[in-house]
C-alpha positions as CSV (number, residue, x, y, z in Angstrom):
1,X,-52.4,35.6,84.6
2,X,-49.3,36.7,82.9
3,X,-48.1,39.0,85.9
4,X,-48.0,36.0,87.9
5,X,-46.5,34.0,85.4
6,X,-43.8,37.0,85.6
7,X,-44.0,37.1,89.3
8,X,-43.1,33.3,89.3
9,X,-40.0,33.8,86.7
10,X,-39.0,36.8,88.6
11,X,-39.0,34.4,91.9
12,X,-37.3,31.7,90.1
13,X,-34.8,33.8,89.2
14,X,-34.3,35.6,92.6
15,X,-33.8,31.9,94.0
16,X,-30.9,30.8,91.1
17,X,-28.9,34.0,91.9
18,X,-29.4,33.4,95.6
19,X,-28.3,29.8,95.4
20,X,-25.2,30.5,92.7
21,X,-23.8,33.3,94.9
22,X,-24.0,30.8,98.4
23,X,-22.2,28.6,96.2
24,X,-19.5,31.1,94.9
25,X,-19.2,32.1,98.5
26,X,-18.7,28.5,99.5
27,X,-16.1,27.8,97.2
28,X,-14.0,30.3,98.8
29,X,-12.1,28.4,101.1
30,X,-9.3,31.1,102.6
31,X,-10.1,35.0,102.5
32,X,-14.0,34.2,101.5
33,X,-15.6,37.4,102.8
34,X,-13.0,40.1,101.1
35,X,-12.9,38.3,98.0
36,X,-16.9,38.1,97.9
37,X,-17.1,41.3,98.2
38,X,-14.2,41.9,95.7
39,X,-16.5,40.8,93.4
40,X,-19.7,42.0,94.2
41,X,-17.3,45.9,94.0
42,X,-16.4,44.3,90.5
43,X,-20.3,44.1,89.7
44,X,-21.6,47.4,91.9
45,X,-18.9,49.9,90.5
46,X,-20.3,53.1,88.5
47,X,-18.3,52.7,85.4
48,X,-15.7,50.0,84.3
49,X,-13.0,48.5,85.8
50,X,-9.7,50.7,86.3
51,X,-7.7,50.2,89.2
52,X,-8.0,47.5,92.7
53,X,-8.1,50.3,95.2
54,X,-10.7,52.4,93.4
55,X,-13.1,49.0,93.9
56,X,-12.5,49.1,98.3
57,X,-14.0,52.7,97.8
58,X,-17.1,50.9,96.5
59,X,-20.0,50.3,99.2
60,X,-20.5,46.9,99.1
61,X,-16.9,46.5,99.9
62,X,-16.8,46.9,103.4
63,X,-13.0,46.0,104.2
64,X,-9.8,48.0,103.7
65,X,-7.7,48.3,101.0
66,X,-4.7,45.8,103.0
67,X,-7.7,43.1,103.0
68,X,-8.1,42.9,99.2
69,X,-4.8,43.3,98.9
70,X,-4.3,39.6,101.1
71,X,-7.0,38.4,99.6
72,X,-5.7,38.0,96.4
73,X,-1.8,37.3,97.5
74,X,-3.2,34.7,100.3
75,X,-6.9,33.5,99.5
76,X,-8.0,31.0,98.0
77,X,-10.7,29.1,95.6
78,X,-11.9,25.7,95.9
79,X,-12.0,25.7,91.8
80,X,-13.0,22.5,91.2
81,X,-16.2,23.6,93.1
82,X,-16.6,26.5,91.3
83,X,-16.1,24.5,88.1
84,X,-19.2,22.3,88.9
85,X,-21.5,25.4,90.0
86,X,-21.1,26.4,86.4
87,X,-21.6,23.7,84.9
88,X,-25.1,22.9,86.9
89,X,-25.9,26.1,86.0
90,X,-28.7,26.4,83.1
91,X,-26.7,26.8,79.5
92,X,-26.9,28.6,76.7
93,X,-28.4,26.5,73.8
94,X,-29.5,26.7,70.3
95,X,-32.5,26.0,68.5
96,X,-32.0,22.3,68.4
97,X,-31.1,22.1,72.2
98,X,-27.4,20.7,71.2
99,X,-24.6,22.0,73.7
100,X,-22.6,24.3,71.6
101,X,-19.2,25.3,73.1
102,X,-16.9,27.6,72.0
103,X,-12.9,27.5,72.9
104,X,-10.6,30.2,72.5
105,X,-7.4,32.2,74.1
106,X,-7.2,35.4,75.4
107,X,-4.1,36.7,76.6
108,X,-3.1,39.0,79.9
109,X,-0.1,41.0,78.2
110,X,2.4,41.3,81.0
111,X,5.5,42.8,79.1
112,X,7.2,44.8,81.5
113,X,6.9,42.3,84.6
114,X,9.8,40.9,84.1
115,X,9.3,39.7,87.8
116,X,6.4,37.5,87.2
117,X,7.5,33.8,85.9
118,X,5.7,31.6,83.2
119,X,4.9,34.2,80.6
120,X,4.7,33.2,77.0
121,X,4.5,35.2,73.9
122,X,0.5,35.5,73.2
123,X,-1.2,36.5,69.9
124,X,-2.0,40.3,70.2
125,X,-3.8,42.0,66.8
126,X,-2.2,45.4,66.2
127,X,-4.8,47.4,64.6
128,X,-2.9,50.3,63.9
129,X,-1.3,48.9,60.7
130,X,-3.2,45.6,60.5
131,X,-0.1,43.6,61.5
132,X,-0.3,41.1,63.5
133,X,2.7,40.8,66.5
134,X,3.0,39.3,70.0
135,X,3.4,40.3,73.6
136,X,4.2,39.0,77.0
137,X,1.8,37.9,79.0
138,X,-0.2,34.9,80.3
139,X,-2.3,33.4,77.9
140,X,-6.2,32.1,79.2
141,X,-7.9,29.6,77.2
142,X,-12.1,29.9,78.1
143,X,-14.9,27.8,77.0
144,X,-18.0,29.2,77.0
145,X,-21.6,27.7,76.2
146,X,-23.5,29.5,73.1
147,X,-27.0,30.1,72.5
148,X,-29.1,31.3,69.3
149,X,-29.8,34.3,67.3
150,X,-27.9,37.8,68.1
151,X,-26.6,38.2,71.3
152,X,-23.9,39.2,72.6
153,X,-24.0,37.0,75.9
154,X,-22.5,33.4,76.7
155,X,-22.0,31.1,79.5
156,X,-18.4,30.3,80.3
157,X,-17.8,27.5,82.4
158,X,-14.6,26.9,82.1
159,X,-10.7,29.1,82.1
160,X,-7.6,27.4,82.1
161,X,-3.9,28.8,81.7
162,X,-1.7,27.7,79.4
163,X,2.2,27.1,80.6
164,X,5.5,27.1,78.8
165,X,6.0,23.4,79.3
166,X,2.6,22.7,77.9
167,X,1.0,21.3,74.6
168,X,-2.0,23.4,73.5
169,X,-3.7,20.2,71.9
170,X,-3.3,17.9,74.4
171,X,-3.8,20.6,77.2
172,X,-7.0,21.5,74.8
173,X,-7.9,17.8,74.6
174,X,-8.1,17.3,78.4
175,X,-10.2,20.4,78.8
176,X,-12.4,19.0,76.4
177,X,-12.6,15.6,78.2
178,X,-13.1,17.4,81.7
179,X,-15.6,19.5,80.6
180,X,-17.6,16.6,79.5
181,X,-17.6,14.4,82.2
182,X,-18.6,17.9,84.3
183,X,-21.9,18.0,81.7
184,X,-23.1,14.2,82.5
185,X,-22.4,14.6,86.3
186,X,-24.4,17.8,86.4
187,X,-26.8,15.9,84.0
188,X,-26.4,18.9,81.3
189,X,-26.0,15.8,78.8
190,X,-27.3,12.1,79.1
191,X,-26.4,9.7,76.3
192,X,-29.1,9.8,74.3
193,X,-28.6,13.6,73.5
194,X,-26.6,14.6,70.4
195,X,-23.2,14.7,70.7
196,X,-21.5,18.0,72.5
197,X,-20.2,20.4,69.1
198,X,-16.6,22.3,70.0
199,X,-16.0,25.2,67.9
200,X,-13.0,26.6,67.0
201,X,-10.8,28.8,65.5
202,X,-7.4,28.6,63.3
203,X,-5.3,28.6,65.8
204,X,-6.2,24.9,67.1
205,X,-4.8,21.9,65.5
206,X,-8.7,20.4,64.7
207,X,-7.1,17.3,62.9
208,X,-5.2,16.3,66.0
209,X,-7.3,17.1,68.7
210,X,-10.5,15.0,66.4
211,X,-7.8,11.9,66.4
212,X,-7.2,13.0,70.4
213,X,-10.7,12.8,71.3
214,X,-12.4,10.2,69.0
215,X,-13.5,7.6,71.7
216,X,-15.2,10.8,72.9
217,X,-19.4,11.8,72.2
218,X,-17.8,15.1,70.9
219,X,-17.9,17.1,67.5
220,X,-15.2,19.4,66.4
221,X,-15.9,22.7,64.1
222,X,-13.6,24.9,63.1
223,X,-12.0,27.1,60.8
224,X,-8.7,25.8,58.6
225,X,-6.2,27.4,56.5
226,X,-7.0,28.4,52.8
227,X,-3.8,26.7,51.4
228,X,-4.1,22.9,52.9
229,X,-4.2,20.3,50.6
230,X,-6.9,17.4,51.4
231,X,-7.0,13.8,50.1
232,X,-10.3,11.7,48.9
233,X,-10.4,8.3,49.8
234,X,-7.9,5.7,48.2
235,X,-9.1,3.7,45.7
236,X,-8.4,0.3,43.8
237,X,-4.4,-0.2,43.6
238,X,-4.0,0.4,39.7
239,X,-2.1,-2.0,37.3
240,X,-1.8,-5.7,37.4
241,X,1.3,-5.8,39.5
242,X,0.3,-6.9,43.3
243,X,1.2,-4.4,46.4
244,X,0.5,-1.9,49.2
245,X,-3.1,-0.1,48.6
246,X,-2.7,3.9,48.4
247,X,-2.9,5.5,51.2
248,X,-4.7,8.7,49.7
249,X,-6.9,9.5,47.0
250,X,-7.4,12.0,44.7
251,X,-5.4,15.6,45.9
252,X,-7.9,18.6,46.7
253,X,-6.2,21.6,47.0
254,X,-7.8,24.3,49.0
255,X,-6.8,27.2,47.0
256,X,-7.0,25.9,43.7
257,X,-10.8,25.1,42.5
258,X,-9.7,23.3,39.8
259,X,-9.1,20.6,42.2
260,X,-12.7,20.4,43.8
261,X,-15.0,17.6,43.3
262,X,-18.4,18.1,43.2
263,X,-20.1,18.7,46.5
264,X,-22.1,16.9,48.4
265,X,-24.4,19.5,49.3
266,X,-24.6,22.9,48.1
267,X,-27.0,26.0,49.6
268,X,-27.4,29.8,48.4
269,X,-29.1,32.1,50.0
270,X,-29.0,35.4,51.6
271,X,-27.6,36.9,55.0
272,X,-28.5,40.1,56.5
273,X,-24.8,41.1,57.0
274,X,-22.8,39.9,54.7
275,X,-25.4,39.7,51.4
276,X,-25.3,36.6,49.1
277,X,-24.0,33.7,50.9
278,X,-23.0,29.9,49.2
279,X,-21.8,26.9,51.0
280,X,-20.7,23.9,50.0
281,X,-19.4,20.8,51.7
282,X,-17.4,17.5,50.7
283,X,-17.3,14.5,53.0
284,X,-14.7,11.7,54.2
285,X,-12.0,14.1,53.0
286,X,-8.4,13.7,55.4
287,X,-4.7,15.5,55.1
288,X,-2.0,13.8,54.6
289,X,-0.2,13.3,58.0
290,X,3.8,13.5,58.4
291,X,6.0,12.8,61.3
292,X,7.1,16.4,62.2
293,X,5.0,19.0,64.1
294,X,2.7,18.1,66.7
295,X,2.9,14.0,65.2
296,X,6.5,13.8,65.5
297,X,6.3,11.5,68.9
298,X,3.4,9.6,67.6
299,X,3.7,5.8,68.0
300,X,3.3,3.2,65.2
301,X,1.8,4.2,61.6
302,X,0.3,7.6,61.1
303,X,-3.5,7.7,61.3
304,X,-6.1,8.8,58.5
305,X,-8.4,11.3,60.4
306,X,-11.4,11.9,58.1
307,X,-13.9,14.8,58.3
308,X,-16.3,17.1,56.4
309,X,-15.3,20.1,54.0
310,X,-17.2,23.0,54.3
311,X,-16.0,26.2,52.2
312,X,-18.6,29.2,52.4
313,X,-18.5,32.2,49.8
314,X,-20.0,35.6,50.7
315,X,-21.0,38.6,48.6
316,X,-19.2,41.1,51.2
317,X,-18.3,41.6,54.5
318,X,-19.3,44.5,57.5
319,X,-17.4,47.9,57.5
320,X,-16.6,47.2,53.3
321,X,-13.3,44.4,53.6
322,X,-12.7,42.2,51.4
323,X,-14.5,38.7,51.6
324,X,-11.3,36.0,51.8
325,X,-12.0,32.2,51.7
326,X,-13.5,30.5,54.9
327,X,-12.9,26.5,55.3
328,X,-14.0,25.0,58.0
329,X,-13.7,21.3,59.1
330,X,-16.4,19.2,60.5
331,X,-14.8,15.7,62.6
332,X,-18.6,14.0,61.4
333,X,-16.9,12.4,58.0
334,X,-20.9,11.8,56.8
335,X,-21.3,15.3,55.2
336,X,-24.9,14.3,53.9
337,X,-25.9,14.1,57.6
338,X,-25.1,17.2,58.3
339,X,-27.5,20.8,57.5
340,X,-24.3,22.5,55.6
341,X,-25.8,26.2,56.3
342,X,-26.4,25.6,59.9
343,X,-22.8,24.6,60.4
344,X,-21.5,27.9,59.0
345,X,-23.9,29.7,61.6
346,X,-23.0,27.9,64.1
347,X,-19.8,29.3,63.5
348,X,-20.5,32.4,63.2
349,X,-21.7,32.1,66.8
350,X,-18.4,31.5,68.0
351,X,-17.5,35.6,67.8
352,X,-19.9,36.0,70.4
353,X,-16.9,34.9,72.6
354,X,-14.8,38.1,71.3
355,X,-17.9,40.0,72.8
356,X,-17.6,38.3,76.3
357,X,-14.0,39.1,76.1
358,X,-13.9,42.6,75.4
359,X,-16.4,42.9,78.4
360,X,-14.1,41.0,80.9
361,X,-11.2,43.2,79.4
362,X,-12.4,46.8,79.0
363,X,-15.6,46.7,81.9
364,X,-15.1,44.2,84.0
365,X,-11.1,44.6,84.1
366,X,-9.9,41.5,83.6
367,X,-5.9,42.4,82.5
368,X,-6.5,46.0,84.8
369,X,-4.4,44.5,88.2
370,X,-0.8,44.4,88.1
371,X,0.1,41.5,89.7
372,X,3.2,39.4,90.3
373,X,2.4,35.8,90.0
374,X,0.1,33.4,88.3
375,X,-1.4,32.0,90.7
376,X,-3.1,35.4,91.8
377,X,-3.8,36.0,88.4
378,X,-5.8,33.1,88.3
379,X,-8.0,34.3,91.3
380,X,-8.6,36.9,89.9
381,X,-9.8,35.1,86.5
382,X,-12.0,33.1,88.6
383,X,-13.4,36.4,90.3
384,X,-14.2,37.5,86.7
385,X,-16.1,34.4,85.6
386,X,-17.8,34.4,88.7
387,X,-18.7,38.0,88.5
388,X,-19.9,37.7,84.4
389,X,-21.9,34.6,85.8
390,X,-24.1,36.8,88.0
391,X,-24.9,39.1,85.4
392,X,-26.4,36.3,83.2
393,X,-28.6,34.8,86.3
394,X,-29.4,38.4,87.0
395,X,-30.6,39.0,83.3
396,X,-34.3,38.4,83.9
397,X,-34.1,40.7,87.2
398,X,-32.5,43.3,85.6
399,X,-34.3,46.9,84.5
400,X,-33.7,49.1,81.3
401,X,-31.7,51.7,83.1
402,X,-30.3,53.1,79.6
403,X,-28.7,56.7,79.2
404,X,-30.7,59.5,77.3
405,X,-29.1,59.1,74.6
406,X,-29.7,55.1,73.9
407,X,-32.2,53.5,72.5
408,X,-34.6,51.3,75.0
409,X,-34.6,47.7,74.4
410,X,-36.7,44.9,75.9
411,X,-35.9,42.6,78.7
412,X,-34.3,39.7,76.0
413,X,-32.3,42.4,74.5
414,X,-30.7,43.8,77.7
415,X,-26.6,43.7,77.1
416,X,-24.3,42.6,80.5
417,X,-23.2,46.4,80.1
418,X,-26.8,47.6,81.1
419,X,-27.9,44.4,83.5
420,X,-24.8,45.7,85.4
421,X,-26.1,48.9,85.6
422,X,-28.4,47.9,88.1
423,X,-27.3,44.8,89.3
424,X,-26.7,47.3,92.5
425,X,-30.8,47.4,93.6
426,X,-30.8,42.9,92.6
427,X,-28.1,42.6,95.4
428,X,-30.0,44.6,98.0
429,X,-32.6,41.9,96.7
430,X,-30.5,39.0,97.1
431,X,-28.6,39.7,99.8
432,X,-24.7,38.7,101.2
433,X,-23.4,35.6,102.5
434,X,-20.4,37.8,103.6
435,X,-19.8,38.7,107.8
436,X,-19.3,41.8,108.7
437,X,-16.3,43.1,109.3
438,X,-14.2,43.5,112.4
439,X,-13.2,47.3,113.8
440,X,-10.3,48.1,112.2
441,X,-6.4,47.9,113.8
442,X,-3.1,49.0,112.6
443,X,-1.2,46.2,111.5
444,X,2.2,45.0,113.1
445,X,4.4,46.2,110.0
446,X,7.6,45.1,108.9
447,X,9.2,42.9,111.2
448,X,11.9,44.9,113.0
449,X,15.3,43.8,110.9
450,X,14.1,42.9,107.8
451,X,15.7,43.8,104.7
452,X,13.5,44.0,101.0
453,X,15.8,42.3,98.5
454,X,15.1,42.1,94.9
455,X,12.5,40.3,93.5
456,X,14.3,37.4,90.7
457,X,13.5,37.9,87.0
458,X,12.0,35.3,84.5
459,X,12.4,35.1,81.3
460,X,9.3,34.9,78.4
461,X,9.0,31.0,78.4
462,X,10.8,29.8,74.9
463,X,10.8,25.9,75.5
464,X,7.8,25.3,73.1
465,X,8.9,24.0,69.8
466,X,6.9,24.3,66.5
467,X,4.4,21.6,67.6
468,X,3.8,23.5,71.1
469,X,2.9,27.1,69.0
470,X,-0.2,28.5,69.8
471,X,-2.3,30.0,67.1
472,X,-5.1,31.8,67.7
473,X,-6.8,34.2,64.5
474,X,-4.5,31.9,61.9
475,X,-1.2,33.8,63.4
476,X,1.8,31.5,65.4
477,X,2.5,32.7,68.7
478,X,6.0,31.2,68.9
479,X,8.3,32.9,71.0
């Protein structure tokens, strides 16, 4: 009974893959077969990632070198398609079945191209010194669904890239509203399911986008600054004189617990990582808003944007560091509604997004081509998610083909590094959508006259001001 039950998954899954990749392959709208099987060399190479003509050497790639070459200056992808694949695609979820998706910003560091336009100066961690500094380069904000437990896999269904003329939040926002109106049309959420949770990380301004999106079923998470000050709700105006009711209440200030009320709810326990844990969590707390930054344009009086206090306290952290302060902020101002430890763990489940990016990055080469302009780069992006997308469908297909020296691990455990391993033998399973290719012919060449001239230069776009600086790990990126 239980091999058919496996035969069945197995089938299931065969049949998902099969559809997703006729789908991919449909969004493709100009150069469909070389980039198709650009990808599939992206999924099918030996070892990671390290250089475009290596992958036309690959097998599965059945065209010439020129052809991928066009296929990434002159192709093209149908994305809002491709968007909707995704998001019909089964997601990631938790425990309680609640959508949890995480947003973030990963940058392409171009600092030498000074031929390519729309750079910006993106957040890159030096870890030589523990400085933090910036580079050139196009930043890439992804959402990506989360699940439960350990894992290091995710399901990103969305990438965007961020321009010098944009506004992070409000760029952010409409991601957000997109997104969502992606989930009910692939019926991922109906309106009797709990609201969609966001999480975040420093760098987003979670006060402004919770005012940006509050006519939206969406919860915001994320982590704050150790030194903001907060404000309880006003009270009674004080003294027999009549006039204007306070604004603000009582001042908390982050850094100084002198300054804390009591909390609402308060939990101790312990973590397998990081040893005593203790969170705590205030309700209908709200900043005092000014008319610079980000509200500077912001029309009539400045709003009160409530939300929920969470400050967690742990007894150490991996690889010996010390523990610092984590706030995070919760847009729900009803802190007793809320479990307070499974709002720090769903938090912690955000980092499984660092994993996903380091495998774009260092296997899957995400920021490995050299290329000129942003638009290709986005192809290529698009390629990427595509490519990580099959891995995930391919999970429950995939065999344990681990080196001598690794440990085995079961079929739930299997990382994208070792489904990849022999996503090869799925294909031949699976199949191309892909024509063969025509015999090969020299190409006309230069036209006869032509001249090369130089290519212009860009500068690293510098038109943000403060309220435009994107943060990202609680460091600006300003140029």
């Amino acid at each position: 009974m239980d091999s058919l039950l496996e035969s069945g998954a197995r089938v299931d899954a065969l049949s998902v893959l099969s559809g997703f990749r006729r789908e991919y392959y449909g969004c493709l709208t100009l150069r469909a077969d070389a980039l198709f099987e650009l990808t599939d060399a992206v999924l099918c190479a030996g070892g990671p990632v390290v250089s475009l003509p290596e992958l036309t050497l690959e097998a599965v790639h059945r065209r010439g070198h020129g052809a991928m070459y066009d296929a990434l200056a002159q192709g093209h992808i149908n994305v809002s398609r491709l968007r909707m694949a995704l998001a019909g695609l089964e997601l990631p979820r938790g425990a309680d079945r609640q959508l949890s998706i995480a947003l973030d910003v990963t940058p392409w560091p171009r600092p030498d191209a000074e031929c390519s336009p729309e750079r910006l100066h993106c957040h890159r961690p030096c870890r030589c010194d523990g400085r933090r500094q910036t580079i050139p380069g196009w930043p890439y904000q992804v959402a990506a669904a989360l699940g439960g437990g350990r894992s290091s896999w995710t399901g990103p269904i969305d990438a965007i890239r961020l321009g010098p003329d944009d506004d992070p939040t409000e760029v952010t926002a409409a991601q957000i509203r997109d997104l969502l109106a992606r989930l009910r049309e692939a019926g991922q959420w109906h309106e009797d399911d709990p609201e969609v949770l966001f999480v975040l990380d420093s760098g987003y301004d979670i006060v402004r986008l919770s005012w940006l999106l509050r006519d939206q079923p969406v919860r915001l998470l994320g982590r704050i600054r150790s030194d903001r000050v907060m404000h309880a709700p006003p009270g009674r105006r004080k003294g027999p004189r009549p006039g204007r009711q306070p604004r603000h209440g009582e001042t908390v200030r982050l850094a100084d617990p002198a300054t804390h009320p009591a909390p609402v709810q308060e939990s101790a326990g312990r973590h397998q990582r990081f040893g005593a844990v203790t969170a705590r969590c205030w309700g209908h707390l709200h900043p005092a808003l000014e008319r610079r930054g980000s509200w500077a344009g912001h029309q009539g009086e400045l709003p009160i944007v409530e939300g929920t206090l969470v400050h967690l306290v742990v007894e150490y952290l991996p690889g010996n560091r010390d523990p610092k302060p984590l706030w995070l902020w919760h847009s729900n101002p009803d802190a007793t509604a809320h479990d307070v430890d499974r709002l720090w763990r769903i938090f912690l489940r955000r980092f499984d997004l660092e994993h996903t990016f380091r495998f774009f990055k260092q296997t899957l080469g995400l920021t490995r081509p050299r290329l000129r302009n942003p638009e290709q780069a986005d192809r290529w992006v698009w390629l990427i998610l595509a490519a990580y997308t099959q891995l995930r469908l391919a999970r429950p297909l995939a065999e344990d083909l681990r080196r001598p020296w690794e440990k085995p691990l079961t079929p739930d455990q299997l990382t994208p590094g070792r489904v990849r391993r022999g996503y090869p033998r799925i294909r031949k399973t699976v199949g191309t959508p892909a024509s063969t290719p025509k015999a090969p012919h020299p190409g006309p060449g230069r036209p006869k006259g032509r001249t090369s001239t130089p290519a212009p230069r860009h500068p690293v776009g510098t038109k943000r001001g403060k309220k435009d600086t994107i943060r990202r790990g609680g460091t600006e990126q300003q140029p």
